[in-house]
C-alpha positions as CSV (number, residue, x, y, z in Angstrom):
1,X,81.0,38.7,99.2
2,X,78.7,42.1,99.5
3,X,76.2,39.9,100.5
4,X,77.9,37.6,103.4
5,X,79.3,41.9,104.5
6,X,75.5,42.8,104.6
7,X,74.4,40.0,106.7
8,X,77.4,40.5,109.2
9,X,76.4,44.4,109.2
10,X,72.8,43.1,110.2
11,X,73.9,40.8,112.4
12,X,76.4,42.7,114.4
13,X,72.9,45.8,114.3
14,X,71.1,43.4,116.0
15,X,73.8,42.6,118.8
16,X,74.6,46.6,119.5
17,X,70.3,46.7,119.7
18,X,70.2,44.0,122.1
19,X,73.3,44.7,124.2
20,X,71.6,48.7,124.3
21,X,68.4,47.6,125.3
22,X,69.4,45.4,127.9
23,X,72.3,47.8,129.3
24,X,68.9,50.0,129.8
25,X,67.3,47.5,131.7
26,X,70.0,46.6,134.0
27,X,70.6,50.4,134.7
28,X,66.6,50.9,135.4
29,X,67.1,47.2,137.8
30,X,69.9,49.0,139.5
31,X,68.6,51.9,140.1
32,X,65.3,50.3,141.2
33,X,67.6,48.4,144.3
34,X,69.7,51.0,144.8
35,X,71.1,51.1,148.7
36,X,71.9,53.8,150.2
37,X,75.6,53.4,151.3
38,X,77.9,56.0,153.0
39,X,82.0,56.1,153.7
40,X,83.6,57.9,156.5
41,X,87.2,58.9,157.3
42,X,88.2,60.6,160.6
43,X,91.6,61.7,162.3
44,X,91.5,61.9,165.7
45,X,93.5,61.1,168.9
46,X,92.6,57.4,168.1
47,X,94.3,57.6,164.9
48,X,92.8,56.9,161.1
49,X,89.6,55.2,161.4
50,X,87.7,54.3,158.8
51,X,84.0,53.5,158.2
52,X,81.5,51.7,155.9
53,X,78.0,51.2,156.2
54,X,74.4,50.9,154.4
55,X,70.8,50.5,154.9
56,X,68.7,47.6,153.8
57,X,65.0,47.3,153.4
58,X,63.5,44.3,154.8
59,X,59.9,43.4,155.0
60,X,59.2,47.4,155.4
61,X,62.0,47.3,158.3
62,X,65.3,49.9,157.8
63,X,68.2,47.9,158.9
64,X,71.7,49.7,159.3
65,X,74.7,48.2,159.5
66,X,78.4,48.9,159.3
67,X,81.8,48.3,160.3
68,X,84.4,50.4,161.6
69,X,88.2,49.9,161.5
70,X,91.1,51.3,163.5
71,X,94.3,49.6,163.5
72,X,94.2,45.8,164.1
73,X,90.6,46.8,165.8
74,X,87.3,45.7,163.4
75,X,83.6,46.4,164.9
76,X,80.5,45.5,163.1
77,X,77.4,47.0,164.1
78,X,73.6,46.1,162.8
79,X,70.4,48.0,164.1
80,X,66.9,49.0,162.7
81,X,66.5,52.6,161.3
82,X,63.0,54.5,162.8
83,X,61.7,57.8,160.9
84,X,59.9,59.6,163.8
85,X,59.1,62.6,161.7
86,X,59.0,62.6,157.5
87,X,58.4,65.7,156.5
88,X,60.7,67.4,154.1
89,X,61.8,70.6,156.0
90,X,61.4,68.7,159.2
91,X,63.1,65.0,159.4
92,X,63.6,63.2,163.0
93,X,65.2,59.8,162.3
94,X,66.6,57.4,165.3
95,X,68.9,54.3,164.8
96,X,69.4,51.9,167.7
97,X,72.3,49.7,167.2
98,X,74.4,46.7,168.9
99,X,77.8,46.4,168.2
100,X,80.7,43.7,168.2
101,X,84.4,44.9,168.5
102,X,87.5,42.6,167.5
103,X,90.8,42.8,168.1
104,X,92.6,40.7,164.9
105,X,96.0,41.8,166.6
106,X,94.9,39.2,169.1
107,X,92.6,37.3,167.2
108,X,90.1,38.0,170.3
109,X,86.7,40.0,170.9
110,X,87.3,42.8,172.9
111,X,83.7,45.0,173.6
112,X,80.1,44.4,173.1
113,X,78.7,47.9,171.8
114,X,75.2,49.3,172.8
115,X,74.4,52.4,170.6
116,X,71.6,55.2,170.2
117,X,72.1,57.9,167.3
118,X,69.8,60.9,166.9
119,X,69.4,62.9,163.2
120,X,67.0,65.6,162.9
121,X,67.3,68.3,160.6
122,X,64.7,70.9,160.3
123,X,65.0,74.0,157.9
124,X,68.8,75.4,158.2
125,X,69.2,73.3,161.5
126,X,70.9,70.0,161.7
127,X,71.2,68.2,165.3
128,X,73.5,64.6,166.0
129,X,73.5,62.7,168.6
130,X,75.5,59.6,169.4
131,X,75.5,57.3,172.4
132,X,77.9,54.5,172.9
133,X,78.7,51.8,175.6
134,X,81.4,50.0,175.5
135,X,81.9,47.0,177.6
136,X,85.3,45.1,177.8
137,X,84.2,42.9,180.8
138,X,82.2,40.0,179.3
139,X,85.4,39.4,177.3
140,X,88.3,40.2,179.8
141,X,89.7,37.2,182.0
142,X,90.7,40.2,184.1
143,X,87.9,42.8,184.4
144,X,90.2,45.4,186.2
145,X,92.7,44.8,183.0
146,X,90.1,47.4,181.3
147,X,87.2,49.8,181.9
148,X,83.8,50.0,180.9
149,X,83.1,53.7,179.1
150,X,79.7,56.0,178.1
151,X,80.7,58.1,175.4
152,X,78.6,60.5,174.2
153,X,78.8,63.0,171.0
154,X,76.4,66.4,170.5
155,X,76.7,68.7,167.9
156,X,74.5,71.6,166.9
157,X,74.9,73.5,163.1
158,X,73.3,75.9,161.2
159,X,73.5,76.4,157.8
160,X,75.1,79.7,156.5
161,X,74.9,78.3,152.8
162,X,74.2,75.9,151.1
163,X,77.9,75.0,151.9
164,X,78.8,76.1,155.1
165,X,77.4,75.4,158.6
166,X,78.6,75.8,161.6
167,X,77.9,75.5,165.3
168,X,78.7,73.9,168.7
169,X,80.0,70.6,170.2
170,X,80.3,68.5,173.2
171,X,82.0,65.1,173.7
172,X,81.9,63.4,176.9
173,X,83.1,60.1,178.3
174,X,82.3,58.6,181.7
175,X,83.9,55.3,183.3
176,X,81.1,52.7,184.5
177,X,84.1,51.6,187.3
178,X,84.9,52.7,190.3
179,X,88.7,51.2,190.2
180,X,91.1,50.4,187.1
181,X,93.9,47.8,187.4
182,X,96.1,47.4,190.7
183,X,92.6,49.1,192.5
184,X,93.3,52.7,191.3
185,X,90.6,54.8,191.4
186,X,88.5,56.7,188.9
187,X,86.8,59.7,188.5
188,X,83.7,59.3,187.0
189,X,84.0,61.9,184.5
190,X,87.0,60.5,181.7
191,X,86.7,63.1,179.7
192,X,84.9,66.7,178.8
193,X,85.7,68.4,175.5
194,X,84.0,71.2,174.2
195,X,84.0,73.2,171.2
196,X,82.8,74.1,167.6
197,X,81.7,72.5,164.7
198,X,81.9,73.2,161.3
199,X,81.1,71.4,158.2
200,X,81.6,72.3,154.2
201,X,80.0,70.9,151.5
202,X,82.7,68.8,149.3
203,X,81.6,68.6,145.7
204,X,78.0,66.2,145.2
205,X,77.2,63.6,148.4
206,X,80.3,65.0,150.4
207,X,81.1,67.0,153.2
208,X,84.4,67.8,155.3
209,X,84.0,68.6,158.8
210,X,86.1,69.9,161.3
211,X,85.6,69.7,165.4
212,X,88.2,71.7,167.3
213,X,87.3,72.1,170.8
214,X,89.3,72.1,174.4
215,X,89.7,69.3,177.1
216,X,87.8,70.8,180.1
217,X,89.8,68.2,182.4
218,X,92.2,69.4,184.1
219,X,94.4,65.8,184.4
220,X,94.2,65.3,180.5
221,X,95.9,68.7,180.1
222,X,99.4,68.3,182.0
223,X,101.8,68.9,179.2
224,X,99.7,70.2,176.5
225,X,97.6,72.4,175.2
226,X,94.1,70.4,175.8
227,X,93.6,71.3,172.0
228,X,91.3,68.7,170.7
229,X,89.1,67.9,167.7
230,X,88.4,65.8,164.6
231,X,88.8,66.0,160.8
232,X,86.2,63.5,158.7
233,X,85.2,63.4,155.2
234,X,82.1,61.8,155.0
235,X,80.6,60.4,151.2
236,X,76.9,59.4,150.2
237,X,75.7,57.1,148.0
C-alpha cells in the first residue's frame, strides 16, 4: 500500500513539474506576442461611445485597427501606424486610417471615414491631433437627406506631474455642402468649440480626461449655455 502511495506521490511530482514548466513557457510565448491593445469610454453630446482597438505587426508594417460603437451605430477602422521620430523624450508617430460606419438599426452603411491622427510627445509636452471625414453620400439614395462633415480635434498639455496635465483645446466641424434637405442652406463652419484640457493619471495604463470648453457659434447657443466638453477613460494594454 506505502508503495502504490509512493508512486502516486511521484507521479502526481512529475504532473505539478510539467504543468509548472509549461505554464512558464506559455507566459514567456505570451508575452513574446503580446499586442498592444487600448479601451476607450467617452460622454459627450453624442451619448456613450465606446471604443476598442489594437496594433498588429505585419511583415515590419504597424497596422491599427478598431471599432467604435454608439448606439445602433458600429464603425471599424484599419490603417498603418508610422513612427516619424523614436527617440525616448522625443516621439512623433502618425496613423492614417479609413473607416466604415454601419447603422445595425437599419441594417445599412451609412459613411465611409477618411482619417489622419497626430501623437507626439516630447519631454512634459504631449500634442493630438485628429482629422476625420465623414461621407454619407456614396450611401444615401437621397444625398440632401444628409451632410458631408470635416471634423477636427487639437489639444495641447503639459505635464504638471507625473499625474496631472493640463492645457488647451479646439474642436471644429465644417460642412462639405452648400444646402441640407428641402435646399436650406449651410454655413460652412458647423461648429467651433473651444476650451481646456485636462487629463489625470488613473492607477497603472489609465487616464481620465476632461474637455470642457464653449460653443463659439452663436446659432448652437439659443437656449443654453454653449457649455461643452467630454469625459473619457482611456486603458492600455
Amino acid at each position: 500500500m506505502k508503495q502504490k502511495s509512493d508512486t502516486l506521490c511521484w507521479c502526481f511530482g512529475i504532473l505539478c513539474a510539467l504543468t509548472l514548466m509549461g505554464t512558464e513557457a506559455s507566459a514567456e510565448e505570451t508575452e513574446e506576442s503580446a499586442i498592444p491593445g487600448w479601451f476607450r469610454a467617452d460622454i459627450d453630446a453624442l451619448g456613450t461611445q465606446l471604443w476598442f482597438g489594437a496594433s498588429h505587426e505585419l511583415g515590419g508594417l504597424t497596422i491599427a485597427s478598431d471599432i467604435y460603437t454608439v448606439g445602433s451605430i458600429g464603425e471599424f477602422d484599419i490603417g498603418p501606424s508610422f513612427t516619424l521620430i523614436g527617440q525616448e523624450n522625443n516621439n512623433l508617430s502618425v496613423i492614417p486610417m479609413i473607416g466604415l460606419e454601419f447603422d445595425f438599426g437599419t441594417m445599412n452603411m451609412t459613411a465611409l471615414v477618411p482619417q489622419f491622427y497626430t501623437f507626439w510627445a516630447a519631454g512634459s509636452l504631449y500634442f493630438e491631433s485628429w482629422l476625420l471625414g465623414f461621407f454619407f453620400a456614396p450611401f444615401d439614395d437621397d444625398p440632401l437627406d444628409s451632410t458631408d462633415i470635416l471634423y477636427t480635434r487639437n489639444f495641447l498639455r503639459y505635464g504638471l506631474s507625473d499625474v496631472v496635465a493640463v492645457g488647451p483645446q479646439i474642436e471644429l466641424t465644417i460642412n462639405l455642402e452648400d444646402e441640407a434637405a428641402g435646399g436650406v442652406a449651410l454655413d460652412s463652419l458647423a461648429s467651433l468649440i473651444v476650451g481646456g484640457n485636462i487629463s489625470l493619471a488613473y492607477g497603472e495604463h489609465n487616464a481620465l480626461e476632461l474637455f470642457l470648453g464653449y460653443q463659439t457659434k452663436e446659432e448652437l447657443r439659443e437656449g443654453n449655455d454653449g457649455i461643452a466638453g467630454r469625459f473619457t477613460f482611456i486603458r492600455h494594454w
